[in-house]
Backbone bond lengths (Angstrom), bond angles and torsions (degrees), N, CA, C in turn:
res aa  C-N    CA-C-N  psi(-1)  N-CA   C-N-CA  omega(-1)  CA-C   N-CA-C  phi
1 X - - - 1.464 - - 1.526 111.27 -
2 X 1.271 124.07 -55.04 1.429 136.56 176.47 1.752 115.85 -95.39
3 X 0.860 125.96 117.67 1.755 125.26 161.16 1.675 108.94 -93.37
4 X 1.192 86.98 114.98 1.740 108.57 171.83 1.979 114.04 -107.47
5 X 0.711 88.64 141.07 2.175 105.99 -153.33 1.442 92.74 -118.22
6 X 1.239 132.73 94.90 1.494 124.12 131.07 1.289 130.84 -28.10
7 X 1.317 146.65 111.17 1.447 140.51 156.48 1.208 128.52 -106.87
8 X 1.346 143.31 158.12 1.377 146.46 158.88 1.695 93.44 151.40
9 X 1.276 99.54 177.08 1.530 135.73 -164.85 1.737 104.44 -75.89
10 X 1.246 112.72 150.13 1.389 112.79 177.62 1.486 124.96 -37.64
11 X 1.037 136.11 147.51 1.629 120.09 167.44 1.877 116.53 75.82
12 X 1.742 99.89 -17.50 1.452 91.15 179.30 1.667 126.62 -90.03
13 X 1.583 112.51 24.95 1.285 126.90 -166.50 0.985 144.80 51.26
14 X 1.325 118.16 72.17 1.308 143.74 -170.14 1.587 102.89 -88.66
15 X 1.645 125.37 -51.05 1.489 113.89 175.53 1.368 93.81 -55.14
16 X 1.288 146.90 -79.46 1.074 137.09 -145.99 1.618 123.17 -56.83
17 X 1.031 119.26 -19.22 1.380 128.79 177.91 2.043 112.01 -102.35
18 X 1.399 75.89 -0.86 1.855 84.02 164.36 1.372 99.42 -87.05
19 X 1.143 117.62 -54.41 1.049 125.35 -161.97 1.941 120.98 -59.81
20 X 1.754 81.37 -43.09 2.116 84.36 178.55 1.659 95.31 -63.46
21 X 1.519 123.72 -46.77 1.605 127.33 -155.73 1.477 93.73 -64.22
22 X 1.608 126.08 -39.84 1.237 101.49 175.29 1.912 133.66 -86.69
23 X 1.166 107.49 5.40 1.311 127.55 175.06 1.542 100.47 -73.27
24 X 1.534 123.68 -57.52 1.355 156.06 172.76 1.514 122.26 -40.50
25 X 1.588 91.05 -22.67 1.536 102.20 -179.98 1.376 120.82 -110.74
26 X 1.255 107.01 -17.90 1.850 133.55 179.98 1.417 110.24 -96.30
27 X 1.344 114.82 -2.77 1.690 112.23 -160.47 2.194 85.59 -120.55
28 X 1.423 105.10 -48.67 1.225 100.56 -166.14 1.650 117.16 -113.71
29 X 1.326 105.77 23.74 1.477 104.93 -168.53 1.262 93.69 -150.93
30 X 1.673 101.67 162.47 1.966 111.60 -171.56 1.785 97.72 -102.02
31 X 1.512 100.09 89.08 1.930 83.72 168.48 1.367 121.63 -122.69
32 X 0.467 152.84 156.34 1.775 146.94 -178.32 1.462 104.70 -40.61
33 X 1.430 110.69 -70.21 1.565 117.02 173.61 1.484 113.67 -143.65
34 X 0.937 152.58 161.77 1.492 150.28 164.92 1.855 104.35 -100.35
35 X 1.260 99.79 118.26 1.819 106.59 156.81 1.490 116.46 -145.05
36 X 1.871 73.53 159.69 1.490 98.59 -163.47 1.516 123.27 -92.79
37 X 1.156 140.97 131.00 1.695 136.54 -176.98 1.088 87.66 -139.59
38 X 2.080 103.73 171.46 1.039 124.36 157.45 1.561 126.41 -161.78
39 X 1.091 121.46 170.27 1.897 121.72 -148.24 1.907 94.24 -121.06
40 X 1.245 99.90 135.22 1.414 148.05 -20.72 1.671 97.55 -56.53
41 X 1.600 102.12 165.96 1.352 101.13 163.10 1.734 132.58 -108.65
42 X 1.478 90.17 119.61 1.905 109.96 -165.93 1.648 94.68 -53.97
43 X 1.303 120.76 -41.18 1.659 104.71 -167.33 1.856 111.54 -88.78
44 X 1.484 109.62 15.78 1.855 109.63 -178.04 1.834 92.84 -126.50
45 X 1.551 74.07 160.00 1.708 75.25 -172.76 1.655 91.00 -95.28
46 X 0.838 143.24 -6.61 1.232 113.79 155.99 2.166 138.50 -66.98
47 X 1.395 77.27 -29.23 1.490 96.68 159.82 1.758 105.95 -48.85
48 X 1.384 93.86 -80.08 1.446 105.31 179.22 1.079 133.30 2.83
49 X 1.464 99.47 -87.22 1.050 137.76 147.88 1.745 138.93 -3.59
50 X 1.633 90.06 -43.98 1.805 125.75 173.99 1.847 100.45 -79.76
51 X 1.574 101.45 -39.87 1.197 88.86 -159.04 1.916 111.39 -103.61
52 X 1.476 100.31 -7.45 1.499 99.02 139.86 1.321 146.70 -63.46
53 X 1.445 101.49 -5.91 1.451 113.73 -158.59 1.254 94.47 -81.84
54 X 1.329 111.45 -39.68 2.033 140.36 -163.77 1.229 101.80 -64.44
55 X 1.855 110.12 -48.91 0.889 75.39 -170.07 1.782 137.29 -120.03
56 X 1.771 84.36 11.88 1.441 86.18 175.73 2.016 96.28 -99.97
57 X 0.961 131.65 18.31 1.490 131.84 158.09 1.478 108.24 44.62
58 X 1.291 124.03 61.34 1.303 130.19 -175.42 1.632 108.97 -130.81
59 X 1.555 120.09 -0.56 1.407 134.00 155.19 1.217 128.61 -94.37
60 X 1.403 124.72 147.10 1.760 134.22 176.23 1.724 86.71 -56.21
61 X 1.483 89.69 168.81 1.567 102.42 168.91 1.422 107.63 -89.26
62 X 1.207 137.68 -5.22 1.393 118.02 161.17 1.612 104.50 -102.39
63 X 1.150 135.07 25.83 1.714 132.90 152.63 1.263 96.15 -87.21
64 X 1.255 126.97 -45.22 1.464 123.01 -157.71 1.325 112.65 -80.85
65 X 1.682 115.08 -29.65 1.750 116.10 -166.72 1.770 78.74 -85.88
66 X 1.390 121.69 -22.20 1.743 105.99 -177.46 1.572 102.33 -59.70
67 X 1.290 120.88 -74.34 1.711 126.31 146.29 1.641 97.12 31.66
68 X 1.570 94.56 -103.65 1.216 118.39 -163.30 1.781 110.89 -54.09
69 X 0.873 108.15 -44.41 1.754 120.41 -176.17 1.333 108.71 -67.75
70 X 1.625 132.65 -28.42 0.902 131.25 157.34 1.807 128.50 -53.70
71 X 1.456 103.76 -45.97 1.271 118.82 -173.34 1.443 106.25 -85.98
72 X 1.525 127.11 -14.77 1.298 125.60 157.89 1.313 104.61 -77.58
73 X 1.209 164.08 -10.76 1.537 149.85 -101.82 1.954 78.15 -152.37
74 X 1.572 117.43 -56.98 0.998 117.31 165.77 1.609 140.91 -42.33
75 X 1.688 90.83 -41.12 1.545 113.71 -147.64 1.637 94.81 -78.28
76 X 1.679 103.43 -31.29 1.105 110.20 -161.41 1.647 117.87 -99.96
77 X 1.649 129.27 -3.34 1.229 128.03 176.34 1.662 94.18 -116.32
78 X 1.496 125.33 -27.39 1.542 111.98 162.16 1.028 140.40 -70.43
79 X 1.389 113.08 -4.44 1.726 115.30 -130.97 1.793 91.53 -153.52
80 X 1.242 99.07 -80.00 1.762 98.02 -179.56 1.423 117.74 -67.57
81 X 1.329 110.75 -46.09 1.559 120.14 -154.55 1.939 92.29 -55.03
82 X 1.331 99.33 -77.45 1.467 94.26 173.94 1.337 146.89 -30.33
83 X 1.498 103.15 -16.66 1.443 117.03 168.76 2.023 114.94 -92.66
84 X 1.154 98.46 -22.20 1.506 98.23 170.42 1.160 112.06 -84.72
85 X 1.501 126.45 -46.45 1.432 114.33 162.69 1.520 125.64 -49.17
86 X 1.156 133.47 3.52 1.300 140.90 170.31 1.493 89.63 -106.78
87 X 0.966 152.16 14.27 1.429 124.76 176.25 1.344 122.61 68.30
88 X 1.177 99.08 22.86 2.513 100.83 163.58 1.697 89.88 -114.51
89 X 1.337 63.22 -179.91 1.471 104.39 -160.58 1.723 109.66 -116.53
90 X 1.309 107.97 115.75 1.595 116.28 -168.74 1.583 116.40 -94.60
91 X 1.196 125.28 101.20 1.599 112.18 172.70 1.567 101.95 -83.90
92 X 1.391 111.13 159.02 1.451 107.60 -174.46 1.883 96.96 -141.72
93 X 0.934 99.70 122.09 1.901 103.83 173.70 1.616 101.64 -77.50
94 X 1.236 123.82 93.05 1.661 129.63 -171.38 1.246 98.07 76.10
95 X 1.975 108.09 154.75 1.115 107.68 169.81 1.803 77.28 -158.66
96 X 1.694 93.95 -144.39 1.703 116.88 179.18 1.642 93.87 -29.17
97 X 1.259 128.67 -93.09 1.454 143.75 173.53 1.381 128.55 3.16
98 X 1.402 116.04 -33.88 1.504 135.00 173.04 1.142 109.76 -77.99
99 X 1.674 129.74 -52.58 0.977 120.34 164.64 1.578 129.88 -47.05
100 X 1.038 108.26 -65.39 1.693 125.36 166.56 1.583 105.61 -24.17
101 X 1.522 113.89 -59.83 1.241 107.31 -172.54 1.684 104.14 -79.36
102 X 1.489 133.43 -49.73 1.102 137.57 -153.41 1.830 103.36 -69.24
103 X 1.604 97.15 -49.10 1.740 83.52 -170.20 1.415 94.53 -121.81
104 X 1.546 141.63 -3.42 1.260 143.36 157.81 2.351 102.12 -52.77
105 X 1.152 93.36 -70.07 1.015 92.88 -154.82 1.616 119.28 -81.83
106 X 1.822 106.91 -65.30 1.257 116.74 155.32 1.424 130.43 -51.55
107 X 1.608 115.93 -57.86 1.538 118.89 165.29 1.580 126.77 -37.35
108 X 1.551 102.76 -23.82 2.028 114.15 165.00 1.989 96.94 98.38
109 X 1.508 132.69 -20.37 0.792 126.41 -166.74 2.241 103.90 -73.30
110 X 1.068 122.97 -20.65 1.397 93.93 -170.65 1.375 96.50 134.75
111 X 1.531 110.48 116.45 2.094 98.53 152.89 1.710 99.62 -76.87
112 X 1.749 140.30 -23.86 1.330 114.46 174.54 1.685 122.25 -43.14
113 X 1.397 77.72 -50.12 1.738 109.39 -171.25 1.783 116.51 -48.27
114 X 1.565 93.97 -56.56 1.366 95.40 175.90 1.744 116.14 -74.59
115 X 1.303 94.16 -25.74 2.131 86.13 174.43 1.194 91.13 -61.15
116 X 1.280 120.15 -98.79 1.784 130.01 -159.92 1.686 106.53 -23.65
117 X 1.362 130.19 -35.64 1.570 113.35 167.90 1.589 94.83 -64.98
118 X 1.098 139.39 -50.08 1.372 132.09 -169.19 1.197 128.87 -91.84
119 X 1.514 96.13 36.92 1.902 100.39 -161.67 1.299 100.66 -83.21
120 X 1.850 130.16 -12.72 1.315 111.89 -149.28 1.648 97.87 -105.78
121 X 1.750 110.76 -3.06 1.391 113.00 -173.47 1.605 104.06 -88.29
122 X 1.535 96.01 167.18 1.903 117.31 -172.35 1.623 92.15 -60.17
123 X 0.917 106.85 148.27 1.740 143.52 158.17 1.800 122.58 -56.98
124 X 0.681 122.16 64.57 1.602 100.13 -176.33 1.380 132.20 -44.28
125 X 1.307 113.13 95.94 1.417 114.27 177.29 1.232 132.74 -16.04
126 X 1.445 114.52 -41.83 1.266 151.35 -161.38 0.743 133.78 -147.78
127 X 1.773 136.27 98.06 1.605 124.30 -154.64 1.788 102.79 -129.34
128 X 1.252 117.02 106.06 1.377 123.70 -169.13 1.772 107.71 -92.75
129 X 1.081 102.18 108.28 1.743 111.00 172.74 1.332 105.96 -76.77
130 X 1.634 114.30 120.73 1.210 115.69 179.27 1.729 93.87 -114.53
131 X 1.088 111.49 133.35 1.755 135.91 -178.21 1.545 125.29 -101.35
132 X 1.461 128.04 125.73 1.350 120.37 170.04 1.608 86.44 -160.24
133 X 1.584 101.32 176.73 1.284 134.73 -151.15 1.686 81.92 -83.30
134 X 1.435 111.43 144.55 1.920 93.02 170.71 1.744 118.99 -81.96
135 X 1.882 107.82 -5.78 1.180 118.18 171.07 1.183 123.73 -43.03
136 X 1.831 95.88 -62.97 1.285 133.94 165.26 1.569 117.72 -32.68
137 X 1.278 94.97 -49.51 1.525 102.68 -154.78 1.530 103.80 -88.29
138 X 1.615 127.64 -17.70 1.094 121.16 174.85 1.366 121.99 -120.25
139 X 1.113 100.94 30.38 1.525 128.78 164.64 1.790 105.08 -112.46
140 X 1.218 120.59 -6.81 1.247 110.83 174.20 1.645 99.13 -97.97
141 X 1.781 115.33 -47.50 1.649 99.48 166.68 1.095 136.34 -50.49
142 X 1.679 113.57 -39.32 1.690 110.38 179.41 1.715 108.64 -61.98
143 X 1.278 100.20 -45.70 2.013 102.76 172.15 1.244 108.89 -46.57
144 X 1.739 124.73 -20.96 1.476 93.64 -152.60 1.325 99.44 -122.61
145 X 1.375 113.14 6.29 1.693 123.19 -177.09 1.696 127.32 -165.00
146 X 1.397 110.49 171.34 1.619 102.89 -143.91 1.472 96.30 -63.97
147 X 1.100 125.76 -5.99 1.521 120.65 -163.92 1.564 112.77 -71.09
148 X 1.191 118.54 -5.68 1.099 143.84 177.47 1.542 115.74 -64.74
149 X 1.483 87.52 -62.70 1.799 99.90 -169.59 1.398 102.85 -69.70
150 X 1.416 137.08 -35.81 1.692 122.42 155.80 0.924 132.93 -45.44
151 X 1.410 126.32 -15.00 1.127 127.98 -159.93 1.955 134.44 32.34
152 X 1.827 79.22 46.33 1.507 86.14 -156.37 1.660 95.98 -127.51
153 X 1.187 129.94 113.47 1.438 151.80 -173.87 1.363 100.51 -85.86
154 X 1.791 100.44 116.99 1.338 100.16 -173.59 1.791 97.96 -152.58
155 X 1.255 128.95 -175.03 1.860 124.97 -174.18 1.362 92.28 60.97
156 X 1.461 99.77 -150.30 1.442 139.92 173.88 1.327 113.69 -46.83
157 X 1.563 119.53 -33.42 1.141 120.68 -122.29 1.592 119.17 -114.11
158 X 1.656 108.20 42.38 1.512 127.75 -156.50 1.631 91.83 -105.79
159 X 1.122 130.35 159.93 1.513 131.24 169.40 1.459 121.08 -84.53
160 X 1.224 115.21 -30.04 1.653 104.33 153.93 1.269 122.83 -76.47
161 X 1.367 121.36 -34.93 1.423 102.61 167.18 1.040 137.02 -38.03
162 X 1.813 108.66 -65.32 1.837 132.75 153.47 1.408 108.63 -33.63
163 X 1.259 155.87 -76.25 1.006 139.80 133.95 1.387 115.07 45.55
164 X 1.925 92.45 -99.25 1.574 109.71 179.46 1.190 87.51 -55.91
165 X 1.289 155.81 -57.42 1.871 133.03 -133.12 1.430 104.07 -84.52
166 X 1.591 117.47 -26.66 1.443 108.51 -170.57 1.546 108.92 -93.49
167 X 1.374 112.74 5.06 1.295 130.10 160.95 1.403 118.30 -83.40
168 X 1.403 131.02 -35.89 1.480 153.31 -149.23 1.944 77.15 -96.46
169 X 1.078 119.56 -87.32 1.338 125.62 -176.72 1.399 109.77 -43.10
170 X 1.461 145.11 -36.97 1.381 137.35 173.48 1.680 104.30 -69.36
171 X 1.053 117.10 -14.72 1.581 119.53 -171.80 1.732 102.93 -79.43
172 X 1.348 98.09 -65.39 1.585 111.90 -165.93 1.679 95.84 -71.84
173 X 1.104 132.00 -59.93 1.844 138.90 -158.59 1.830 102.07 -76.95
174 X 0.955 81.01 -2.46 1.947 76.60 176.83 1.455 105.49 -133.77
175 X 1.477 135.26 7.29 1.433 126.24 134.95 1.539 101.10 128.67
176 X 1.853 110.88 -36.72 1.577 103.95 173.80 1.558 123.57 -28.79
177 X 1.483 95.99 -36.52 2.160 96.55 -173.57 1.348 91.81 -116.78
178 X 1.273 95.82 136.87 2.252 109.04 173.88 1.563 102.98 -77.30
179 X 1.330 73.46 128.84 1.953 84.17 176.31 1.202 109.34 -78.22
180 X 1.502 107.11 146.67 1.697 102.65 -150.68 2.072 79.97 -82.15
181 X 1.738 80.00 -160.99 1.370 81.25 175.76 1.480 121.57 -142.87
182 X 0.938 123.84 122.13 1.694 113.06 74.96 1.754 114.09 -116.55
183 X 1.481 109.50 6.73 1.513 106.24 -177.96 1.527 118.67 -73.63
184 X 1.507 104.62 0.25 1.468 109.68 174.35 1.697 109.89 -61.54
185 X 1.035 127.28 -26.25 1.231 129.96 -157.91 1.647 106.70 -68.72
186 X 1.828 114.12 -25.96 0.883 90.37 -163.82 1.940 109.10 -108.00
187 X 1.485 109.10 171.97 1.779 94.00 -177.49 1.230 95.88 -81.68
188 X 1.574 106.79 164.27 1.517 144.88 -153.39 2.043 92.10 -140.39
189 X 1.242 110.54 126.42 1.464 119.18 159.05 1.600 106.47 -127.88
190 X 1.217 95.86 -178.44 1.371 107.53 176.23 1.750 119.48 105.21
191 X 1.585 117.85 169.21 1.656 111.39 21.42 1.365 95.34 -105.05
192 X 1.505 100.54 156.23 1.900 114.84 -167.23 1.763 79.72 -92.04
193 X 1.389 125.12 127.24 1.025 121.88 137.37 1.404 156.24 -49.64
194 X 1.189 129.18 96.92 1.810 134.91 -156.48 1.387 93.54 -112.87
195 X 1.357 134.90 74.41 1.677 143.88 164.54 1.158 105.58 -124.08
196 X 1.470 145.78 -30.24 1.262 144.06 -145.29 1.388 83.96 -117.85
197 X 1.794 113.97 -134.59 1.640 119.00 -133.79 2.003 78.15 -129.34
198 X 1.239 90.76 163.00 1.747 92.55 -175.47 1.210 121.07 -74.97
199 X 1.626 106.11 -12.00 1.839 116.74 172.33 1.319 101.29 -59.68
200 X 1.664 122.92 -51.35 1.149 134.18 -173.41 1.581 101.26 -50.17
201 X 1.433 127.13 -69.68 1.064 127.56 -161.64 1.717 117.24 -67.71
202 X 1.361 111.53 -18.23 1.575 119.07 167.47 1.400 100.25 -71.25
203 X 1.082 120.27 -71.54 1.773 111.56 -174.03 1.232 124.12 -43.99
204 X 1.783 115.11 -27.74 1.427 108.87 163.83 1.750 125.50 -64.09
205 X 1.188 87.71 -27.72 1.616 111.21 -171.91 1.445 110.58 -70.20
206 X 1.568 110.23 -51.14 1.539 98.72 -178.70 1.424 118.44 -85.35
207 X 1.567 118.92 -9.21 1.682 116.68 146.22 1.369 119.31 -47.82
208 X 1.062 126.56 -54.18 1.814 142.19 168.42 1.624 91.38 -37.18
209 X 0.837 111.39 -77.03 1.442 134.35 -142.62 1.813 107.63 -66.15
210 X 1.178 86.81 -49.89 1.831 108.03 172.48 1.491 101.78 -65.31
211 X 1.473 122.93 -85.44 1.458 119.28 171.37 1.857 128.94 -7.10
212 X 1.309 93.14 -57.35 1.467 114.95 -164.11 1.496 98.56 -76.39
213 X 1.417 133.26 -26.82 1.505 128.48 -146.94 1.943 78.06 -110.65
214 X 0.931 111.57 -63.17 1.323 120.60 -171.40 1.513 111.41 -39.03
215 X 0.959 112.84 -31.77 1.849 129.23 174.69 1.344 110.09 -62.71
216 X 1.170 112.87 -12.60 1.650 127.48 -161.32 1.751 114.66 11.12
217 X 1.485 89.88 71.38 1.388 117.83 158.49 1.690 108.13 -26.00
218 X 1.421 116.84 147.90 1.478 123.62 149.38 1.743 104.64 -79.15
219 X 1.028 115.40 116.93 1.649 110.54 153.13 2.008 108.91 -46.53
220 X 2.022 90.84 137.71 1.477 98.69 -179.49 1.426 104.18 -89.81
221 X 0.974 115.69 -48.67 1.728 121.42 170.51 1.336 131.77 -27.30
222 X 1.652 106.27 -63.60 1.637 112.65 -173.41 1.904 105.14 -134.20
223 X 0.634 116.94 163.91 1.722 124.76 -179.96 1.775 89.43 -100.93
224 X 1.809 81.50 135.05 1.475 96.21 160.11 1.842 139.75 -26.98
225 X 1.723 75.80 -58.68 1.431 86.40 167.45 1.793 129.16 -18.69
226 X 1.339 78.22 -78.10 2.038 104.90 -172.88 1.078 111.39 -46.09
227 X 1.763 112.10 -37.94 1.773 94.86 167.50 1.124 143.34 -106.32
228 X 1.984 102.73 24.30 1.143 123.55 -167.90 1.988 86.22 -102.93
229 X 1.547 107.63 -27.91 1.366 89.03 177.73 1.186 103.41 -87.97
230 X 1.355 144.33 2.22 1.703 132.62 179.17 1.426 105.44 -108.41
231 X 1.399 126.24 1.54 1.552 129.55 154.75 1.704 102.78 -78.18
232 X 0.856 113.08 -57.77 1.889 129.62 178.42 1.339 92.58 -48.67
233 X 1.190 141.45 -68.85 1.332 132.49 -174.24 1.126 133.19 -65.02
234 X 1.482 124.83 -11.99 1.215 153.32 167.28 1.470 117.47 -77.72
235 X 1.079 100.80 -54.52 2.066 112.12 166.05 1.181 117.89 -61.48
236 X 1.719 117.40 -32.53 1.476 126.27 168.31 1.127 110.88 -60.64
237 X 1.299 109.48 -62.37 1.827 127.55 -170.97 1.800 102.69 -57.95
238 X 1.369 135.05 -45.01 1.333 140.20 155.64 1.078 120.25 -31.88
239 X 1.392 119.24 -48.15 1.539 130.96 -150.67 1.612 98.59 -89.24
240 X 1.683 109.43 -39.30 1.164 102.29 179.11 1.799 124.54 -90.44
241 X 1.105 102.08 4.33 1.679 123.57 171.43 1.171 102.60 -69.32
242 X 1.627 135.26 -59.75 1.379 141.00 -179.77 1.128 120.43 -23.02
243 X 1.092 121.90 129.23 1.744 114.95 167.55 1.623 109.24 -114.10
244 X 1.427 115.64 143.31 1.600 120.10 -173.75 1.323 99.82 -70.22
245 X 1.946 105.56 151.26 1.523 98.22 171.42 1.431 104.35 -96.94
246 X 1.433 91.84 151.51 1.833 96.81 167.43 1.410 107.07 -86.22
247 X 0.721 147.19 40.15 1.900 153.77 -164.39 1.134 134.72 -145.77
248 X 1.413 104.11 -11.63 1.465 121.15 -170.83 1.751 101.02 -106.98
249 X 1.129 127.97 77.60 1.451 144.56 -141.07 1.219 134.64 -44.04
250 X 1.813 102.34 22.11 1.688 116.33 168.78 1.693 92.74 -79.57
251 X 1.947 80.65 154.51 1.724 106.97 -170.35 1.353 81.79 -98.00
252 X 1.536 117.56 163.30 1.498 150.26 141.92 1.522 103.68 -32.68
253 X 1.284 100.29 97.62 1.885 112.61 142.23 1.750 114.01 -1.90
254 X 1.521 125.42 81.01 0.950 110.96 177.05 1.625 120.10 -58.45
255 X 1.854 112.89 150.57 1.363 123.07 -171.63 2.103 94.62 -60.90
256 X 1.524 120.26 -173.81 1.583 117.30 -144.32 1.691 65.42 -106.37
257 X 1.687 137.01 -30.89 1.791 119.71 -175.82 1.190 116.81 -65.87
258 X 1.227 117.68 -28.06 1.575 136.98 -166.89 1.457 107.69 -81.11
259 X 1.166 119.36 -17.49 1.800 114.74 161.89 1.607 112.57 -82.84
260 X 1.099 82.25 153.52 1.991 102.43 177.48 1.406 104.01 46.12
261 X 1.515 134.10 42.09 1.246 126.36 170.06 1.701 110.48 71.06
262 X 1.260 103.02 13.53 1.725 111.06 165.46 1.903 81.94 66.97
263 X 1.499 133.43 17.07 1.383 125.42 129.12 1.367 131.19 -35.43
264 X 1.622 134.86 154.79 0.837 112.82 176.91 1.902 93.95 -108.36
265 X 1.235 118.19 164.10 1.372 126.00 165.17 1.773 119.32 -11.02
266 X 1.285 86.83 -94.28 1.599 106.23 167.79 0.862 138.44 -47.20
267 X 2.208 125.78 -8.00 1.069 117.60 171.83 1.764 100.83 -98.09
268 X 1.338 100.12 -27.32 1.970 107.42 171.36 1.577 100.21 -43.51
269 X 1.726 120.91 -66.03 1.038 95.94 -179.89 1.379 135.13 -36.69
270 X 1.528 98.43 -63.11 1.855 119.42 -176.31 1.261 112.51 -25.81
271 X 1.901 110.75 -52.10 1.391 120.39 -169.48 1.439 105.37 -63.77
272 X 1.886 113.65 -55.42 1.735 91.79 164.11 0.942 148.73 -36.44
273 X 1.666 110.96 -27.32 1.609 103.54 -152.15 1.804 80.74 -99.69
274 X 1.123 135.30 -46.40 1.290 135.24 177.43 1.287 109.21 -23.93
275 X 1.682 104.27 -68.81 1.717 116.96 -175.31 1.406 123.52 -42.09
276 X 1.506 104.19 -32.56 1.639 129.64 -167.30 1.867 120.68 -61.56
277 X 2.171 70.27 -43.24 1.743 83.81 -175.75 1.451 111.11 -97.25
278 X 1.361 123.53 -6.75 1.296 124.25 150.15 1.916 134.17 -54.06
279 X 1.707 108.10 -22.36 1.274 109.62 156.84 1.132 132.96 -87.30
């Protein structure tokens, strides 16, 4: 029903704040199910694909934001759309927003440029800027993976780059640059701070999270409707799956002869009223 968008810069914890928002949504809200994705996607070859582009750097920046816009363009009428029309709820680690900042803004091509390649993908209802220091933030990747032990800076994942990106994202997500459109439609919070301890960063989260749901938003994606008729059809389809117990100690529906002594109505009366005037 709702698409919720992780944002921020490499290293500033975006899995992890997928993860509290979707705990957040299953614990305090009515959704069918809550799931989790994220952009580009590592297990499709179109993902791939995006993220080869990065990193062997042998494409213009509008081959590469094509890349990426493609594998969102997918991710989002195969993959998400169908799950909001059922009534869940989608967290997404990056979505529309990454682009905008990564090859819209920093990459030099355009936030026009990069919407209109991405004009035909879902909206995020909800796009949560998650924030940290890029010190911070790439001192938590080298800790947390081999890229470390080379000591060899490679992707996204250089400190001037981050830099520019957590600059690129304070520009566009905090209002200085107009979000092109049609991604205006959807709300923008932030930035949720991820420097302190993860208690810290849950309590920011379920303010976000509470606020935004409590408003009882229209979904941009799908109309109420559709998943009020695929809940309805589901309760139907349930109802008729059931099988009666024989155990639960009602008798069989007697046949229509087997009442009143296979009497008919009107002579039961007769016999009363007869009997009546006989005392």
């Amino acid at each position: 029903m709702y698409l919720f968008s992780i944002e921020g810069g490499d290293g500033s914890g975006k899995g992890l704040a997928a993860e509290i928002v979707s705990e957040i949504l299953q614990s305090e809200f009515c959704f069918t199910s809550v799931e989790t994705t994220a952009e580009p996607r590592r297990n499709h070859a179109l993902g791939r694909l995006a993220i080869d582009s990065v990193r062997k750097q042998t494409l213009t920046p509008e081959e590469e934001a094509g890349l990426f816009a493609a594998d969102r363009l997918d991710h989002s009428h195969g993959w998400i759309l169908p799950r909001l029309h059922e009534g869940k709820a989608v967290v997404s680690g990056r979505n529309i927003h990454s682009s905008l900042v990564y090859q819209g803004i920093v990459g030099g091509i355009g936030l026009e440029k990069a919407a209109q390649m991405n004009s035909a993908a879902l909206i995020p209802d909800l796009c949560i800027w998650v924030d940290c220091d890029p010190k911070i933030a790439l001192e938590r990747i080298r800790s947390g993976t081999l890229r470390g032990m080379s000591n060899k800076e490679e992707y996204f994942e250089t400190s001037n780059f981050q830099i520019r990106i957590r600059e690129g994202y304070r520009q566009l997500l905090s209002g200085e640059l107009e979000m092109p459109v049609p991604f205006d439609m959807g709300a923008v919070v932030g930035p949720v701070s991820n420097e302190g301890t993860q208690n810290q960063l849950r309590t920011q989260l379920k303010e976000v999270i509470r606020g935004f749901l409590h408003s009882r938003p229209n979904p941009i994606n799908v109309q109420t409707e559709q998943v009020d008729q695929f809940r309805i059809r589901n309760i139907v389809s349930e109802s008729k799956n059931q099988s009666r117990l024989s155990d639960i100690g009602l008798e069989n529906a007697k046949r229509k002869t087997e009442w009143l002594d296979g009497k008919k109505p009107w002579k039961i009366l007769k016999e009363a009223q007869d009997s009546h005037l006989h005392y």
